[in-house]
ZATI-602640 format. One record per residue (C-alpha): residue number from 1; chain; x, y, z. Coordinates in steps of 0.001 Angstrom, whole numbers, always signed. Layout:
<NUM,'A',<X,Y,Z>>;
...
This chain:
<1,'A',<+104169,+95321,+81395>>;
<2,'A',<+104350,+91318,+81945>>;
<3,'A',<+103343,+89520,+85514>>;
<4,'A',<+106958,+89467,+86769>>;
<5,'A',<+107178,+93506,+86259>>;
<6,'A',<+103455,+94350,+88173>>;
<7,'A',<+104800,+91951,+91173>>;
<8,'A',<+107772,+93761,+91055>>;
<9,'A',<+106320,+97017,+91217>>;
<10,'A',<+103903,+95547,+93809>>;
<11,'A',<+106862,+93969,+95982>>;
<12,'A',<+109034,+97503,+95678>>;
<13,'A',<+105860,+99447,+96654>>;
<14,'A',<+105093,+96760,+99600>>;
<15,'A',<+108854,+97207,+101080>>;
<16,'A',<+108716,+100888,+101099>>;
<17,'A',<+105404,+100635,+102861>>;
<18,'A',<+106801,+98776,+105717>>;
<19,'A',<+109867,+100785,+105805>>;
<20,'A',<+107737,+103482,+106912>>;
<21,'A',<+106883,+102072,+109952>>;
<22,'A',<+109788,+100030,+110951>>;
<23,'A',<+110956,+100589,+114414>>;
<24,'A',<+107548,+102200,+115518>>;
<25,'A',<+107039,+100941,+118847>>;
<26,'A',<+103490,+99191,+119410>>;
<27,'A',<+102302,+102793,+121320>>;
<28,'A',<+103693,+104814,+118318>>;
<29,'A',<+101652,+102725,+115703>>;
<30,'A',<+98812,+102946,+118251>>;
<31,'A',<+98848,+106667,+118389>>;
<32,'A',<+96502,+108657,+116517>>;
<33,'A',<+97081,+111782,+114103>>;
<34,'A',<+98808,+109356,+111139>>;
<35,'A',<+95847,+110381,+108758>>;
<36,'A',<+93384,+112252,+110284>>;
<37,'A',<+92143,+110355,+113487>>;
<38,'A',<+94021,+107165,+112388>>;
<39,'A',<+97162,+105734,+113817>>;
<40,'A',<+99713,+103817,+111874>>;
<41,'A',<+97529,+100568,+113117>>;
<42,'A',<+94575,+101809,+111519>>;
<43,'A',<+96360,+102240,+108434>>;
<44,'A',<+97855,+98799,+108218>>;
<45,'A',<+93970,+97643,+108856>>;
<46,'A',<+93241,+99719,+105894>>;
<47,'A',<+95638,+98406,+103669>>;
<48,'A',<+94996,+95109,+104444>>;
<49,'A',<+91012,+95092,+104063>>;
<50,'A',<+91758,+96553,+100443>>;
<51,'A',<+93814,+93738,+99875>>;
<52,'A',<+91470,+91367,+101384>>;
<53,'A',<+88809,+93025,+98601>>;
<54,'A',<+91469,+92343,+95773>>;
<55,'A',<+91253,+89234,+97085>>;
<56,'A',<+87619,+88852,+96914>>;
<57,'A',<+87176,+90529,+93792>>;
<58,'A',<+90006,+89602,+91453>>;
<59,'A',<+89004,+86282,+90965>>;
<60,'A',<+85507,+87748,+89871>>;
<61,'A',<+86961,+89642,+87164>>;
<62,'A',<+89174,+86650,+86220>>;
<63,'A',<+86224,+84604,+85562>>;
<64,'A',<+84966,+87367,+83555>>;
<65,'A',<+82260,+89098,+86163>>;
<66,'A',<+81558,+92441,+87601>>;
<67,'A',<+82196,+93531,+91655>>;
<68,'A',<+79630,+95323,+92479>>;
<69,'A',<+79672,+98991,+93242>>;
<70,'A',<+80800,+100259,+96324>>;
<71,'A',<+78704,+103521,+95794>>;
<72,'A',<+75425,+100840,+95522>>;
<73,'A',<+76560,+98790,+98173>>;
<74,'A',<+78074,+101070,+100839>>;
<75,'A',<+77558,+104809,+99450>>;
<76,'A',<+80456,+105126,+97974>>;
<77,'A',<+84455,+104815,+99188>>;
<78,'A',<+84611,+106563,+101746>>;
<79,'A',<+81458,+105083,+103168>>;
<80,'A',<+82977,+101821,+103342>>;
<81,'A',<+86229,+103018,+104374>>;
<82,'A',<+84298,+104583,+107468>>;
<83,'A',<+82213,+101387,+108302>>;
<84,'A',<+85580,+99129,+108036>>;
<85,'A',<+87488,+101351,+110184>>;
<86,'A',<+84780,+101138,+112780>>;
<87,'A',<+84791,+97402,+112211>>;
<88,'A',<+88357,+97156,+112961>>;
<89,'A',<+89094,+99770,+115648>>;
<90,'A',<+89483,+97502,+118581>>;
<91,'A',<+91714,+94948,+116761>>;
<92,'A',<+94713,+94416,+118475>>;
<93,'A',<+97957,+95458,+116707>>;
<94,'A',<+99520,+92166,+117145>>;
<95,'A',<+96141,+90893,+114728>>;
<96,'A',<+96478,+93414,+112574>>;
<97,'A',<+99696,+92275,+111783>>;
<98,'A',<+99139,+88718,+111286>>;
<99,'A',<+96524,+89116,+108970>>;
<100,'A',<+98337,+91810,+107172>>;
<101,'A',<+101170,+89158,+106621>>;
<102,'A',<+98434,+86278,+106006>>;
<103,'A',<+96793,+88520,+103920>>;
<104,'A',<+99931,+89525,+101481>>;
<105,'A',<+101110,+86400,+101119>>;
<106,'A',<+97389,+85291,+99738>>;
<107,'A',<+97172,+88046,+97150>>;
<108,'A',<+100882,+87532,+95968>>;
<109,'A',<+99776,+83960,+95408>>;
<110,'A',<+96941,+84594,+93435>>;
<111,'A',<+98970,+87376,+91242>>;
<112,'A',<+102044,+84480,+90482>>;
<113,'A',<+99111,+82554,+89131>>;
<114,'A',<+97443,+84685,+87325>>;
<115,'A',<+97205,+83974,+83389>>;
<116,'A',<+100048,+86415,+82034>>;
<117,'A',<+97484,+88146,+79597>>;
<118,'A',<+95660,+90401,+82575>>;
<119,'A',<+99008,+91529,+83054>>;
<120,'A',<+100089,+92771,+79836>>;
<121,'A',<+97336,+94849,+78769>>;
<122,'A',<+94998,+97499,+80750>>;
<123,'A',<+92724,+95001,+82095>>;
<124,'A',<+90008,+95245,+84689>>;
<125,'A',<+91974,+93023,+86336>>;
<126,'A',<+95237,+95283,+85960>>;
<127,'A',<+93123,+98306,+87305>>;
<128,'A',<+91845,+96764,+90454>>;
<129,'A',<+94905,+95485,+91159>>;
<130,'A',<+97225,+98824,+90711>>;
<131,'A',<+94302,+100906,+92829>>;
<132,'A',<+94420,+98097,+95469>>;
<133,'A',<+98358,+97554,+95440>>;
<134,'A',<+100960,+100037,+93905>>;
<135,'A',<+99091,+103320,+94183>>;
<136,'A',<+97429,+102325,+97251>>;
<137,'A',<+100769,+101955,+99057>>;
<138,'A',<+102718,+104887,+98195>>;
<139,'A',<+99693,+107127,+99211>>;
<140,'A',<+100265,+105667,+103070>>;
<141,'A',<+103965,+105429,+102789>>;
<142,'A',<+104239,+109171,+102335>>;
<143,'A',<+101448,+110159,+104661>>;
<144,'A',<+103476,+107562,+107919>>;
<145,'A',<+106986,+109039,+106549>>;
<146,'A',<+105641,+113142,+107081>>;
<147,'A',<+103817,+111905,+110438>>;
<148,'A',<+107394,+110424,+111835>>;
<149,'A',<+109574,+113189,+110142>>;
<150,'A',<+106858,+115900,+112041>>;
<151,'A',<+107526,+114113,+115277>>;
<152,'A',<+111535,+114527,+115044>>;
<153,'A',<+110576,+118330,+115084>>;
């Protein structure tokens, strides 16, 4: 896979995500139940910290380093999950947003210049970026999609 197909799959996986939420009113994406406890809110703050870590951490592979463990530094993923969503639970939705679109637009900046080679070969880069991005999405898409389809009922 080249650059232009990974941003593709990225963009495709990106529009779907905020499909699933389009037309939620601000108290529907403030209601909880999405995922567990969280609202739809909490999951676009949870999208968007992951994407802030890409952020933080691709370059650090790019330059040929190692992130450090989350399990060393916070216990693990879930850990951090837990202290992030605690972090960001009185955010306002209308913040959330903004830095979710502020956010985006950084990491699709840093992927257009990216050297083509992380691309086109199973990289550490490639990794971070697919667990972070195009498998991330999909996995919050479906969960919003069954929460609005179990409301209709």
């Amino acid at each position: 896979m080249d650059g232009a197909a990974v941003i593709s799959k990225i963009e495709k996986a990106w529009s779907d995500f905020q499909s699933s939420y389009a037309g939620l009113s601000e108290s529907e994406m403030m209601m909880p139940g999405v995922t567990g406890e969280w609202s739809v809110r909490d999951i676009l703050a949870h999208v968007t910290w992951w994407e802030q870590e890409a952020l933080k951490y691709l370059p650090v592979l790019l330059a040929g380093g190692k992130p450090p463990r989350y399990s060393v530094m916070y216990g693990g993923l879930d850990a951090f999950n837990a202290l992030m969503t605690q972090k960001m639970k009185d955010v306002p939705l209308d913040k959330v947003l903004r830095e979710q679109k502020s956010t985006h637009a950084r990491l699709m900046k840093l992927l257009r210049e990216a050297p083509e080679g992380e691309f086109e070969r199973e990289t550490r880069f490639r990794r971070r970026l697919r667990f972070d991005t195009y498998h991330h999405y999909p996995v919050h898409t479906a969960a919003i999609l069954k929460w609005r389809e179990g409301r209709k009922t």
